[in-house]
N, C-alpha and C positions, 0 to 999 in steps of 0.2 A: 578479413573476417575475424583475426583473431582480435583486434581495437572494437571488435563489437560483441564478441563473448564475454572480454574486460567489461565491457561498459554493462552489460545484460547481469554480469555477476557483481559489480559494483551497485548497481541501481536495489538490485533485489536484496542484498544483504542490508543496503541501508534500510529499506521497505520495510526484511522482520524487525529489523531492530524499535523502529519506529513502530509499528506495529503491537509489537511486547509493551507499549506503553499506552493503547489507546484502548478505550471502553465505548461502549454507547448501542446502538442501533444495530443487533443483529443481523439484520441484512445486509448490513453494509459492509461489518466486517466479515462476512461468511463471503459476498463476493472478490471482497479484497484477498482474502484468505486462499480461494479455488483461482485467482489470476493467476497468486505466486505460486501455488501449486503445478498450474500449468506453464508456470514458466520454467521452473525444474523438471517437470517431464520434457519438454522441448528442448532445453538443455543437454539433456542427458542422450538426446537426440541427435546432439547438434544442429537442431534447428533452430538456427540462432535470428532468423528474422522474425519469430512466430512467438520464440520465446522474449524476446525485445518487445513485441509488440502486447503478450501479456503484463510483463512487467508496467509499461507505458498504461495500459488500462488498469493496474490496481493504485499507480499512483492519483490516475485520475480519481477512483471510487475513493480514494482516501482524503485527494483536497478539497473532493465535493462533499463528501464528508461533513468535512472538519468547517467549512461556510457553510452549510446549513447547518451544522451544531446539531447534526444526528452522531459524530463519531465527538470524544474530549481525548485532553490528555489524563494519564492519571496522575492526578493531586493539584488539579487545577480547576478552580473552579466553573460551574457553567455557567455562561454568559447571562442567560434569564436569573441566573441567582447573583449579578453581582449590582453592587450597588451602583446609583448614577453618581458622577464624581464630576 
């Protein structure tokens, strides 16, 4: 159990980090946002499979995100505005 608290507090620090640089679609990040939140409450729980498993869903809301080009990086351009090359 303690190889999957690591990995739950590994995954989700990378998440805000990554997070602190993304813009776009309100929705997206608001649920991005309440997964990591729920994974720090689960945490703080030690419920480490539930919080594993929020973690796991914000990354998903963030790579679905980021292919449909509803979430960007900041200071990157968006893909509709860039030119064909």
């Amino acid at each position: 159990m303690k190889e999957l608290k690591e990995e739950t507090e590994k995954w989700l620090k990378r998440l805000k980090a990554k997070l602190r640089k993304l813009e776009g679609d309100k929705r997206f990040l608001d649920n991005i946002k309440a997964y990591a939140s729920d994974a720090e409450f689960f945490l703080s729980r030690s419920d480490l499979i539930r919080a594993f498993e929020c973690v796991i869903w914000a990354w998903a809301w963030l790579e679905i995100g980021l292919e449909l080009e509803k979430l960007y990086e900041v200071g990157t351009t968006h893909a509709n505005e860039q030119s064909d090359h």
